[in-house]
N, C-alpha and C positions, 0 to 999 in steps of 0.2 A: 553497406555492400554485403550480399548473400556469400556464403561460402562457394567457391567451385576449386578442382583440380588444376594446379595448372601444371602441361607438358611442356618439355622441351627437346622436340624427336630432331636428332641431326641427320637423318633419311627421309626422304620421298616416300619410303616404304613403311615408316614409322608411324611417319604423319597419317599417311591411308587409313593404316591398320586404326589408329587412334580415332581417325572417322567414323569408322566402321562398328565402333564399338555399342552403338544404339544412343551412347550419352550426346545430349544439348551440349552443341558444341559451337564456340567462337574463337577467331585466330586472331593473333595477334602481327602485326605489323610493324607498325611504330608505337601502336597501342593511343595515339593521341585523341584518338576519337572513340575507340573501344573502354577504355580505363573509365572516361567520364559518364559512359553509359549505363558501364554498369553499378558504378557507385550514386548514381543519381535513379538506378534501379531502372531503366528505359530499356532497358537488356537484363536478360537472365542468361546462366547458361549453368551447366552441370563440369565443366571443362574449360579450359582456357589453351589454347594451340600457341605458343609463341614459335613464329615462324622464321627469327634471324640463325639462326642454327645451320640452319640449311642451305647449302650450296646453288644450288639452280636458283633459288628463289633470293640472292643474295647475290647474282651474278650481274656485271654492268659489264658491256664489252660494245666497244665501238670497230664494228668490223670491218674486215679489209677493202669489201664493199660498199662501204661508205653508211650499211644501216648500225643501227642501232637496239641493243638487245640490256633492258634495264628489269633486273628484279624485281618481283611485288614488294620484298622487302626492303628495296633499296632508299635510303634514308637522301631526301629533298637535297641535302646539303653535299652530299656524297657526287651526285650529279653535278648539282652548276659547280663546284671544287675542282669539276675535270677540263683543264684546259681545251682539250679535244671534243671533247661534248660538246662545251660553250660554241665553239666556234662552227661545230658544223652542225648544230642544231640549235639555235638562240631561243626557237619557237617554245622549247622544250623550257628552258631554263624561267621564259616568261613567266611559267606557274611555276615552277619550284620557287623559286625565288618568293614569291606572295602565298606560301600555304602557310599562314601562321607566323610568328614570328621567331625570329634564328634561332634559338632553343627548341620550338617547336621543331622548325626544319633538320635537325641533328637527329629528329628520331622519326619525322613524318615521312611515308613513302607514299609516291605514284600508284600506286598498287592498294593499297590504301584508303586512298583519296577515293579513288573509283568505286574500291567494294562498299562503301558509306552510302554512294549512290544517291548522295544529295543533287536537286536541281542544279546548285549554285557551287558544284563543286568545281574547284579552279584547274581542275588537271582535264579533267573530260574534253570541254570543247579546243581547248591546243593537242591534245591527240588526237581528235577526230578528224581536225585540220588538217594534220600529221599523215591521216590514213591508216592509225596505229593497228595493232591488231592484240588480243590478248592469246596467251596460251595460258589452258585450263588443264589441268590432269586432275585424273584419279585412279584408283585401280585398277579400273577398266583400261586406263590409257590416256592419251590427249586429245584435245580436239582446238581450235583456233576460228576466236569470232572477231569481228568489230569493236571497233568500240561505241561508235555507235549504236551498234546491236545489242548491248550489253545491259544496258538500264532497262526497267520494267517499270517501273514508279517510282515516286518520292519514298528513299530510303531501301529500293528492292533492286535486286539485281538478277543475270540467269546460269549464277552458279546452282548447280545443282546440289542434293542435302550432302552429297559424299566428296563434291568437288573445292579445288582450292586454285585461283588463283597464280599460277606459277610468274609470267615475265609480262611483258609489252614487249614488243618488236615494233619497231619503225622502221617503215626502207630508206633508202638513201634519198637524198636531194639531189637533184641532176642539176645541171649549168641554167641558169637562169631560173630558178627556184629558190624560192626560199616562205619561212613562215613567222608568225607577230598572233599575240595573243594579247589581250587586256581587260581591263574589269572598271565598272563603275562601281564605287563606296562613298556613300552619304557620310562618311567624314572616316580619319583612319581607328577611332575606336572600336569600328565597326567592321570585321574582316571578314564579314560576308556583301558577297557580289550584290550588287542593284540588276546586273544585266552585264555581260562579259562577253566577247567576241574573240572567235578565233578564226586566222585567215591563211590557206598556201596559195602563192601564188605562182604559177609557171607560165613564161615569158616564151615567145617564138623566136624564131633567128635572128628576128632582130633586132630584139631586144624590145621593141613598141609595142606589142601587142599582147593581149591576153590570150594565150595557147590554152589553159585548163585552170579553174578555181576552185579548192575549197571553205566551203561558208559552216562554222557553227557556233552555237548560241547557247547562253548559259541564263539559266537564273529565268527566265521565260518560259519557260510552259512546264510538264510536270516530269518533264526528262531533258538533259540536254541534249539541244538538235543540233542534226548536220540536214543544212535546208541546201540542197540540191538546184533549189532554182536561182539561190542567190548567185553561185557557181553559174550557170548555166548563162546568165541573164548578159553575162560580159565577156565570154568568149569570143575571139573573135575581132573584137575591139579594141582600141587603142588603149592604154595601160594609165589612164589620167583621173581625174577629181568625178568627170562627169559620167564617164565609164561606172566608176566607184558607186555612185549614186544612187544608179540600176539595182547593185546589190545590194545595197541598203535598204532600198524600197522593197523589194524579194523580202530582203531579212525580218524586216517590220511586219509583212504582210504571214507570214511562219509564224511569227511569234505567239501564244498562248499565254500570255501572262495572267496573272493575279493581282488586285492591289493588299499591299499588306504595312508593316510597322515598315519598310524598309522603301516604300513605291507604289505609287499607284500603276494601275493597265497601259495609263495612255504615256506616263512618262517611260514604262519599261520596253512599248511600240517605240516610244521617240530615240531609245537608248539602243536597242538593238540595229536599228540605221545607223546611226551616228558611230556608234563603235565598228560595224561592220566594215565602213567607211576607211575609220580611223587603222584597223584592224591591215587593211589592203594596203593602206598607202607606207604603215610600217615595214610589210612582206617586200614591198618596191625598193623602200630607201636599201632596205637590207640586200638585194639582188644588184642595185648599182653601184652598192659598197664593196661588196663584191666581187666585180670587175676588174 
């Protein structure tokens, strides 16, 4: 591993300034995907940010209104740990719960997960489900994207050279809502995704119908997607297997896959149905559980 600086600014204003400084710079999170980077040399940097220091970006609060506001720096375990979390957002917990294993989760954050900006990263398509949103600051100020918006390619994201990452915000779940996130893995030694599915689903009055759906996909093409027509394709519809199908078939028909050591094209098409499928009918059981 190359020599770098490492900080530890307990300000927002610290942290800036420390960007600001001209030096190659990387932050620290949990450090579980950053540490091995740069000791396997796949990263350089002149700097190391370690970012639990710091209050905003360390902050978990589940608000009065029912959303939900989780720090970049917020460690996996720190989350599903919270009684209130767990229950009023399971979608959420889906992927903490699977980023790594419990050792890993003690230091890995959401926040994290996402700036890695892997295809097959497990936190992206259960927020995008979610309808999450990021807050980004820097100097200049903040500004709040998608998460889907977020990824540029395998391993890039659209933080800017000065900006950092601060929370996720998720809104609240209304009555008849709820969300279910999952992954396929060619056996458990193996804790990257084949093709993962994330789903919200929101129910009308009466409970039988599909009102609105979110569809996204992981580990299938060179970002993870939020495919809008699988959403789209069951609106409207009765809230069942065959309904579900529709967006399956959407989801398949989105998908970009790759075949590689982990899947081939036609099984990660067949896995993106299937899980999307699988993905909906979880978001259900959990809406009538519910009740």
């Amino acid at each position: 591993m190359e020599n770098f600086d490492y900080l530890r600014p307990k300000t927002l204003g610290e942290a800036y300034a420390a960007l600001g400084n001209g030096k190659t710079t990387l932050m620290l999170a949990g450090g579980t995907d950053v540490i091995v980077q740069l000791r396997e040399e796949r990263k350089h940097c002149d700097q190391l940010i370690d970012l639990k220091f710091i209050p905003e970006v360390m902050a978990l609060e589940l608000a009065a209104d029912g959303s939900l506001l989780i720090g970049a720096a917020v460690a996996c375990a720190r989350i599903y740990e919270d009684p209130a979390i767990a229950r009023a957002f399971p979608g959420v917990l889906d992927s903490a719960h699977i980023i790594g294993g419990i050792q890993i989760q003690s230091r890995a954050s959401l926040g994290g997960n996402l700036c890695n900006a892997s295809p097959a990263a497990d936190s992206a398509p259960a927020l995008i489900a979610l309808a999450a949103r990021l807050v980004i600051g820097s100097a200049s100020g903040t500004r709040e994207i998608a998460v889907e918006d977020f990824f540029t390619g395998p391993g890039r994201n659209a933080l800017g050279a000065n900006e950092l990452l601060l929370q996720i915000r998720i809104p609240a779940l209304r009555k008849n809502e709820n969300s279910f996130y999952l992954r396929f893995i060619p056996r458990n030694e193996m804790d990257i995704a084949v093709a993962s599915a994330g789903a919200k689903l929101q129910l009308d009055a009466s409970g039988e119908n599909v009102e609105s759906a979110r569809i996204s996909l992981g580990a299938v093409a060179a970002t993870p997607l939020f495919v809008t027509a699988a959403g789209a394709a069951i609106v409207g519809k009765p809230a069942n297997e065959a309904t579900f199908k529709l967006a399956g078939e959407a989801a398949a028909e989105a998908a970009t896959p790759i075949t590689d050591m982990r899947g081939s094209i036609a099984q990660r098409k067949r896995l993106a149905s299937v899980l999307t499928v699988r993905a909906l009918n979880g978001a259900l059981q959990r809406i009538k559980e519910a009740r």
